[in-house]
C-alpha positions as semicolon CSV with decimal commas, in nm:
position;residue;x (nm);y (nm);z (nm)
1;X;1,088;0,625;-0,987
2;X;0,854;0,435;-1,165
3;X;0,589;0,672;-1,272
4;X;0,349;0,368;-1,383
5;X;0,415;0,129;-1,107
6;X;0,301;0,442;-0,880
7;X;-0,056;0,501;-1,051
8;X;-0,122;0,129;-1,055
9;X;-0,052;0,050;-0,714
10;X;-0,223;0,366;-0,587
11;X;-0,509;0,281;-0,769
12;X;-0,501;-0,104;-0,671
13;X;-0,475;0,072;-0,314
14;X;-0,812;0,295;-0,338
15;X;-0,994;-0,013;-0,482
16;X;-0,947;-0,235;-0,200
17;X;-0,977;0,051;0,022
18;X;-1,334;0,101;-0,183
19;X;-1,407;-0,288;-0,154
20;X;-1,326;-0,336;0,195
21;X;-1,512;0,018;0,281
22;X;-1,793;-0,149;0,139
23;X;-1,794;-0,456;0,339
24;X;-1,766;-0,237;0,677
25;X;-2,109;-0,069;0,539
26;X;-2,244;-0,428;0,524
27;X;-2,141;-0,510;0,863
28;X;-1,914;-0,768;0,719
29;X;-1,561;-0,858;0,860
30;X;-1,263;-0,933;0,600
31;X;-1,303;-1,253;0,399
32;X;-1,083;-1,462;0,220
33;X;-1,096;-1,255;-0,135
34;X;-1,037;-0,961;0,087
35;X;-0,715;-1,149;0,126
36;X;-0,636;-1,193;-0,235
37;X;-0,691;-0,835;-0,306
38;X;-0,468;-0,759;0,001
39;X;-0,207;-0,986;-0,158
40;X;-0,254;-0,805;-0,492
41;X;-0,159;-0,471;-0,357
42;X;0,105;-0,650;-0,131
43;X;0,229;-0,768;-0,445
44;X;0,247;-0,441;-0,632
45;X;0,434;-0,251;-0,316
46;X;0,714;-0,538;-0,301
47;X;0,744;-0,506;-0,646
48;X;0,807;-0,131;-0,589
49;X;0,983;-0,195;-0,292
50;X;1,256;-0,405;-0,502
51;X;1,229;-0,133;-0,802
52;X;1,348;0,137;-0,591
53;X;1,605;-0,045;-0,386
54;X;1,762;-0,145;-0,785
55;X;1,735;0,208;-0,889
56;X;1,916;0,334;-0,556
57;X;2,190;0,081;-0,628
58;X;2,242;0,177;-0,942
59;X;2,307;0,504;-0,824
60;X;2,006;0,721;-0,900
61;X;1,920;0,985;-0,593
62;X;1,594;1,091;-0,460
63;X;1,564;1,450;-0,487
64;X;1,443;1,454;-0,105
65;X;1,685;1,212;0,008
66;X;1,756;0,851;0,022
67;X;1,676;0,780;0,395
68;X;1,325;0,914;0,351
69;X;1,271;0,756;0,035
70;X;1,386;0,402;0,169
71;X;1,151;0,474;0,512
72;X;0,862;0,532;0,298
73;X;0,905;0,238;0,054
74;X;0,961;0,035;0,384
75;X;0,661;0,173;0,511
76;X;0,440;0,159;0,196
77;X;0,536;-0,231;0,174
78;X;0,408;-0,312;0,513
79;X;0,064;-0,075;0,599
80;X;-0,148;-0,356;0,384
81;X;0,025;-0,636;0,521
82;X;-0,037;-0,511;0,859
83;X;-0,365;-0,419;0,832
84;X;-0,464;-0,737;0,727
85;X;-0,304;-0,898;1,054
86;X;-0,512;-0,661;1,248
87;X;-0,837;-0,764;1,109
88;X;-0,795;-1,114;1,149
89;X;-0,819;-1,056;1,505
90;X;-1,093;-0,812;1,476
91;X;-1,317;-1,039;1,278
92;X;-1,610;-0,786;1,259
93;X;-1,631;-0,456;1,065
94;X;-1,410;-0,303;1,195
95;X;-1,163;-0,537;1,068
96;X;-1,293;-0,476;0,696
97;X;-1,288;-0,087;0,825
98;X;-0,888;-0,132;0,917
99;X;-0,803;-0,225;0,563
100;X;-0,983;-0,010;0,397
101;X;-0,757;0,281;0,585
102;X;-0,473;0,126;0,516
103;X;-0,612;0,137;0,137
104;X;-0,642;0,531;0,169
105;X;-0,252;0,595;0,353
106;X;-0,119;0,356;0,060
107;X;-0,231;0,553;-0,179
108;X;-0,099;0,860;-0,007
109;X;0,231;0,695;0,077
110;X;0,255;0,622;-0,305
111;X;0,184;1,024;-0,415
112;X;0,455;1,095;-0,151
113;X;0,682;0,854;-0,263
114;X;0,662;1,019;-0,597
115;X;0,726;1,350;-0,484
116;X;1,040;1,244;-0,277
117;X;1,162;1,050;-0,613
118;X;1,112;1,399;-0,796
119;X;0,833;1,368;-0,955
């Protein structure tokens, strides 16, 4: 896949999961720029997301299979998303606690995404 796309979206993944982590050790629930950031790395999945879906079309194969692949890239597009539903109705640290896990599993959903792409 896109070897580049990977890093930076893992990487946008551990910060917010860093930022967020942080605000739990405040005792602070999710805030608006907790948002943005989630939108960020919401951003950089769908982007992905649409990446992969073009380079499946155009008839490039997963080495580990094309159903997997697609499940994960489905799956790596929504953990932030969800996350950030969840802690708007947990609107204490735990909330900010939430999204920083769903930082961490993005970033692990992106180094398995890469290793069902062949990488």
């Amino acid at each position: 896949m896109l070897d580049v796309l990977t890093v930076v979206t893992a990487v946008a993944a551990l910060l917010l999961a860093a930022w967020c982590g942080w605000a739990a050790y405040r005792d602070q629930p999710t805030k608006d720029w907790h948002f943005i950031g989630m939108a960020v790395v919401t951003l950089l999945a769908l982007v992905q997301l649409v990446v992969g879906i073009v380079r499946l079309a155009g008839g490039e194969k997963p080495e580990q299979g094309t159903t997997i692949f697609v499940a994960y890239l489905l799956g790596s597009f929504a953990c932030v998303p969800a996350a950030g539903f969840l802690s708007l109705g947990e609107r204490t640290r735990w909330g900010s606690v939430t999204v920083a896990a769903s930082g961490v599993v993005l970033a692990v959903l992106e180094v398995r995404l890469f290793d069902i792409w062949g990488g």
